[in-house]
N, C-alpha and C positions, 0 to 999 in steps of 0.2 A: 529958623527952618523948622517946618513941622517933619516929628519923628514918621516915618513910615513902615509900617505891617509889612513883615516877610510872612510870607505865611507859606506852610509847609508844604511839600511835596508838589511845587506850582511856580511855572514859568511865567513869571512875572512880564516878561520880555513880548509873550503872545498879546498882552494887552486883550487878554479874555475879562470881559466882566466876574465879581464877585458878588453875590446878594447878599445882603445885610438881612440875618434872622433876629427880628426882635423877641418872640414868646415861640412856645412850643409847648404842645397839649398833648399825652397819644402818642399815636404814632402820625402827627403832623406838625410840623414848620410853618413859622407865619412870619413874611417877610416886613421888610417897610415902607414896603408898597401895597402893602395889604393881599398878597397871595398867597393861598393855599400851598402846602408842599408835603408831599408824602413821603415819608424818611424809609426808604423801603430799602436801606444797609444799615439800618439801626445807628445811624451817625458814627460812620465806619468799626462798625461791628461791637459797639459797648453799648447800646443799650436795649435790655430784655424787656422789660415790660412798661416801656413807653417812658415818655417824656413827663418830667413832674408828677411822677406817680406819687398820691398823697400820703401816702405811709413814711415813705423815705424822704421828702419834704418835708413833714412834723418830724422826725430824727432830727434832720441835721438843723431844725430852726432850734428844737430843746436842746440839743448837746452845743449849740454853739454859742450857749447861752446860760453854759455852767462850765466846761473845761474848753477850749478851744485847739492847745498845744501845747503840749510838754515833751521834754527829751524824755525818749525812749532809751538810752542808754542806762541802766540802774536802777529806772522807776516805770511804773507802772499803770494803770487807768481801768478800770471796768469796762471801756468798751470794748479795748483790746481782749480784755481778760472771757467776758462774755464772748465776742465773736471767736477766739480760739476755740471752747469749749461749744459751737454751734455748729462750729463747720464737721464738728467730730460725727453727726448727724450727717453729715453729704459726704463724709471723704472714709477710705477704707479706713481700719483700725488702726496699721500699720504706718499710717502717713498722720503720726502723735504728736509735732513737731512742727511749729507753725511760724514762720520768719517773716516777719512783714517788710514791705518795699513800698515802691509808690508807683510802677508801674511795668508794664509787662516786659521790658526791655528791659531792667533793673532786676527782676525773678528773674529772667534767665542769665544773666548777671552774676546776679546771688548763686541760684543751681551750679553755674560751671565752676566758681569758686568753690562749694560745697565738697561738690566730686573729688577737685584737686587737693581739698585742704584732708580730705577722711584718706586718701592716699599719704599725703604728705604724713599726716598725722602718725599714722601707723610705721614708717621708716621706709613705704616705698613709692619710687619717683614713679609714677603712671603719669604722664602727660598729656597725651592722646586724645584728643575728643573725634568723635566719629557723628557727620552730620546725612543728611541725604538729599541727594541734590535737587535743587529748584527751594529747598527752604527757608523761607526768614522765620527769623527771629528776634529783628529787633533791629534799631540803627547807633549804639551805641557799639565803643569797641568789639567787647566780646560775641553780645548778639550777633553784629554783622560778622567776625570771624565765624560764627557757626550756621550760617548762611549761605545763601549762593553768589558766587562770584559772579559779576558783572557790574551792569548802569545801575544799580544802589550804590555801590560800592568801591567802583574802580578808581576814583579821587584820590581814596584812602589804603589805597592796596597795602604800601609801607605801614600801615600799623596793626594792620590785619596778623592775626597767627594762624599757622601751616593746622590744617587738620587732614582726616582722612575720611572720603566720599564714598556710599555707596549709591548705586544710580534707585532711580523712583521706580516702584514698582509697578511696572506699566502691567495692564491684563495680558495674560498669557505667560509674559516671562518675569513673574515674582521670583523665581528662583536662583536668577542672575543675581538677585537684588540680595537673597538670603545666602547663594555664595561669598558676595563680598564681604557682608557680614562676620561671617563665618572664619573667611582667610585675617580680617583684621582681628577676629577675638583670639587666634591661635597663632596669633605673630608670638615668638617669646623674647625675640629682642626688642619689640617697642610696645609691647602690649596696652587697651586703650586703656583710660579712664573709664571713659562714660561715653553711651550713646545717645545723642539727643535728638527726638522726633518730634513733629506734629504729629498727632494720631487723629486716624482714618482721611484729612485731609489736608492738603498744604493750603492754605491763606493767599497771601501775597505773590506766590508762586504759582497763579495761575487755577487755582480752587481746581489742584490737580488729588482726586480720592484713589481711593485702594481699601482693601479689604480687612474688616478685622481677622482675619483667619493669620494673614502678613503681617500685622501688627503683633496676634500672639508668639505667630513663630520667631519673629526680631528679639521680644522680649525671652522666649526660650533660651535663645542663641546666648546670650547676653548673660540669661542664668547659670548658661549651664559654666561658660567661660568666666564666671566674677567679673563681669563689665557692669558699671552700673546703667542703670535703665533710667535717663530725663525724659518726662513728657510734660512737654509745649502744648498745656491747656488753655495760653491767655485767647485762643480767639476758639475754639473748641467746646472751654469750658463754658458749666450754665445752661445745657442745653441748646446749641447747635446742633448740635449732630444728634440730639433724635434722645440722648440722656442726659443726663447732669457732664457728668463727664464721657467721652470720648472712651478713653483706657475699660470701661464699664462693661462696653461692648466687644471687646474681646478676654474677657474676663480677669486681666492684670493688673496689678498693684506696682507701681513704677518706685523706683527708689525714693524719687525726688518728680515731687508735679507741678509745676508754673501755672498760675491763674492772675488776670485780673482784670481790666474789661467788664465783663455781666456781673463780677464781686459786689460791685455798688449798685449793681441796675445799669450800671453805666454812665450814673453819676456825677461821681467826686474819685478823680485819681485816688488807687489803691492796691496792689498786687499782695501776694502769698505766695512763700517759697515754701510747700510742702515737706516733710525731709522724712524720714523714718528712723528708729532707735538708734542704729549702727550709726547714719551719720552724724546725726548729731554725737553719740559717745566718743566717737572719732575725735572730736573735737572739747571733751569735757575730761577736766584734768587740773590738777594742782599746778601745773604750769601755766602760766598768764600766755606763753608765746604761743601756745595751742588754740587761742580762742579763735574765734569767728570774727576774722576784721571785716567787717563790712556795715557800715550804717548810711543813712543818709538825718538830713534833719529832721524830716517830718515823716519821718518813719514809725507806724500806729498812729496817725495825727487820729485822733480821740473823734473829731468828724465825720471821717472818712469813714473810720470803723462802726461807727453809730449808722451811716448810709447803709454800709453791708449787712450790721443787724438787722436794719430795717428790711434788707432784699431777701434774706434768710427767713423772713416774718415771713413774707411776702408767699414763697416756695410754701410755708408750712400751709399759710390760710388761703390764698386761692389756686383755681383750676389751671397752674401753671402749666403741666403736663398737657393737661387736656388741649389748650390752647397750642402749644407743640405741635400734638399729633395731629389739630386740624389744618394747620397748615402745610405740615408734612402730606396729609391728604389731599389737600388742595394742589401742594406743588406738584405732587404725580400727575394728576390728570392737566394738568397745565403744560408738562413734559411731553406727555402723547400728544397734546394740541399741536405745540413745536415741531413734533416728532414730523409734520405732514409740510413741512418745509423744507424742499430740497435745499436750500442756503445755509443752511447752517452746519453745525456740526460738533461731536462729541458733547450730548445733552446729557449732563450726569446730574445726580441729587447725592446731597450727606444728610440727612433730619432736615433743618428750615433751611438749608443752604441748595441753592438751586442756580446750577450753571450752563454756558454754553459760549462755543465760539460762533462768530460772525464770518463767514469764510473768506480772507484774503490772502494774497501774496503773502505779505510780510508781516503777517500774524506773530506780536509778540507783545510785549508792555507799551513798549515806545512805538506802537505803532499808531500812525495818524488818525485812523478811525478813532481812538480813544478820545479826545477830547472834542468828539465831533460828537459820538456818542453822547460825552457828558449834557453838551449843549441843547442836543434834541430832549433827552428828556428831561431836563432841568423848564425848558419853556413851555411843556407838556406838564409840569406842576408834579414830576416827581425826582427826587434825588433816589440815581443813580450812578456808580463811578466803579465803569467798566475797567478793567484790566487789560491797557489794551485792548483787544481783539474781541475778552472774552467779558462777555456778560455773565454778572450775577446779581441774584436776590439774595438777602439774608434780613428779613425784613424782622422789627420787635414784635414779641409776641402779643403785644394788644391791639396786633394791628385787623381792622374791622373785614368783613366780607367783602363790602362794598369798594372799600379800598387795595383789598390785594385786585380783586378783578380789573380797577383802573388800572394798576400796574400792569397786569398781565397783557392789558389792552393794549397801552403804550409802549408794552417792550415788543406785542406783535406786529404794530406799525414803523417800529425800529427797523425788527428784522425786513419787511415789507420795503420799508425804506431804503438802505443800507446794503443789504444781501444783494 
């Protein structure tokens, strides 16, 4: 019997075709049937500046052709050692402390361990994670306890652990949001840990934004009570949202920052758990039982890290920014285009992310539109993979003129379609 591909987050049972991509150049896909494909979600949201970009191609062809893999536990590697010391360049001063993983669900992982263990560490039981609702972060235990409950999830409900929710801060009433807050950092019989956000927009939850002004005051809340502050840059970070990072724009330094996704260009799996002096001392001691349990095997794989030098090159020597903010440009005027379509609705932007619902009934993830959606623009020669109901772009930033306008086309004949 031939072994057969499960392949993620896909109901095999619909007997929807899959295309077979053999190369990719850019920001296009080339199948093996010889078609064009415009990867206008960046191959779900990891890759920044296109596919096979030739910098980070010559990294990993030379490093995988001197070190390839060595345990990270006791020893050590220059690309590791160099990409610590590079990212000191992109991340506030304070976040000195760099913990490598191999992927964004594993950073957040690592972060919630971090929180508990500088509590632990210290002689007190803080347990508490405090998340906000509609969140992911990841489909591994912990991520999904820090998550939102439902169809991700509901399988596994028994292994899930209890946290405490504040609702999403819809326009108008943030202050619901920064009540709840507020009542869980002044509990004194269960007081949190750590609060853990996506900043300025939820991901998988519906590419639901809010304001940095709510972002700052959550991280106040948070300071003024000793909760620590997690932010969830693996789909954020790298410039989505208009900076490097996310946190940038409401001007805070988060205790502990999750990245990785855009780390490598988008790559070669690789995450970084951020941490700042406190927690890590928390955890540095003459006692062995104090340390930091957490590794996997190819944790700093020597590869990986050499990809991320490479995408660090990248930011230093070209018009990375610049390319941002043209399609941050672009996206606006594409939103008022939108905007002249009564079928739709809730058309928001965060930097290169550009969303919107399709107006139905039973608007949600699992709603049928979704994979009817994928299908139309996938045969229209672009990848797209609505959220449910709601459309978005988040296209890599090498992506041409000519090419986001195809997109924009296709997704107007969607709405046209569909609406």
């Amino acid at each position: 019997m031939t072994a057969k591909i499960w392949h993620p987050f896909t109901q095999h049972g619909l007997g929807q075709p899959i295309p077979e991509i053999v190369r990719a150049e850019g920001a296009t896909l080339f199948t093996d049937d010889g078609r064009a494909i415009i990867d206008a979600i960046s191959s779900w949201w990891v890759q920044t500046h296109g596919h096979c970009h030739p910098t980070i191609v010559a990294a990993i062809q030379e490093q995988s052709a001197s070190l390839d893999q060595i345990i990270f536990a006791g020893w050590t590697h220059e690309p590791a050692q160099q990409l610590a010391k590079g990212l000191s360049d992109f991340l506030p001063d304070s976040l000195d402390h760099i913990f490598f993983s191999d992927s964004g669900s594993t950073a957040v992982e690592v972060a919630l361990k971090m929180a508990l263990g500088y509590w632990h560490n210290q002689g007190h039981e803080r347990h508490r994670i405090v998340v906000m609702d509609h969140s992911y972060h990841g489909d591994t235990i912990g991520a999904m306890s820090v998550g939102a409950r439902g169809v991700f999830n509901q399988a596994y409900a028994p292994l899930l652990f209890d946290v405490g929710s504040i609702p999403f801060p819809t326009e108008g009433a943030e202050q619901v949001t920064l009540d709840a807050l507020t009542a869980f950092c002044t509990n004194q019989d269960n007081p949190p840990a750590a609060l853990i956000i996506e900043p300025l927009i939820l991901g998988a939850g519906g590419m639901k934004i809010y304001s940095s002004k709510v972002l700052a005051e959550m991280y106040r809340i948070c300071r003024q009570h000793d909760v620590l502050f997690i932010a969830d840059e693996v789909m954020t970070g790298w410039g989505r949202t208009g900076t490097v990072f996310a946190c940038e724009q409401a001007g805070i330094t988060p205790d502990i920052l999750c990245m990785a996704k855009g780390l490598t260009g988008g790559v070669i799996p690789l995450a970084v758990t951020a941490a700042s002096a406190p927690i890590y001392d928390a955890h540095f001691s003459q006692d062995r039982t104090k340390m930091f349990f957490h590794s996997s095997s190819f944790t700093a794989n020597p590869i990986a890290c050499a990809a991320a030098n490479a995408n660090l090159q990248i930011w230093r020597d070209e018009p990375v920014q610049l390319r941002i903010d043209d399609i941050i440009t672009r996206h606006k005027d594409f939103a008022r285009q939108l905007s002249e379509h009564n079928n739709i609705s809730a058309i928001r932007q965060c930097g290169t992310i550009l969303a919107f619902e399709i107006d139905e009934a039973s608007g949600n993830y699992m709603s049928a539109l979704g994979p009817q959606l994928l299908r139309f623009f996938a045969d229209r020669g672009v990848l797209l993979r609505p959220l449910g109901n709601t459309v978005y772009l988040m296209p890599p930033y090498c992506i041409t003129d000519v090419q986001l306008s195809t997109v924009y086309s296709v997704v107007e004949e969607a709405v046209e379609h569909f609406a």
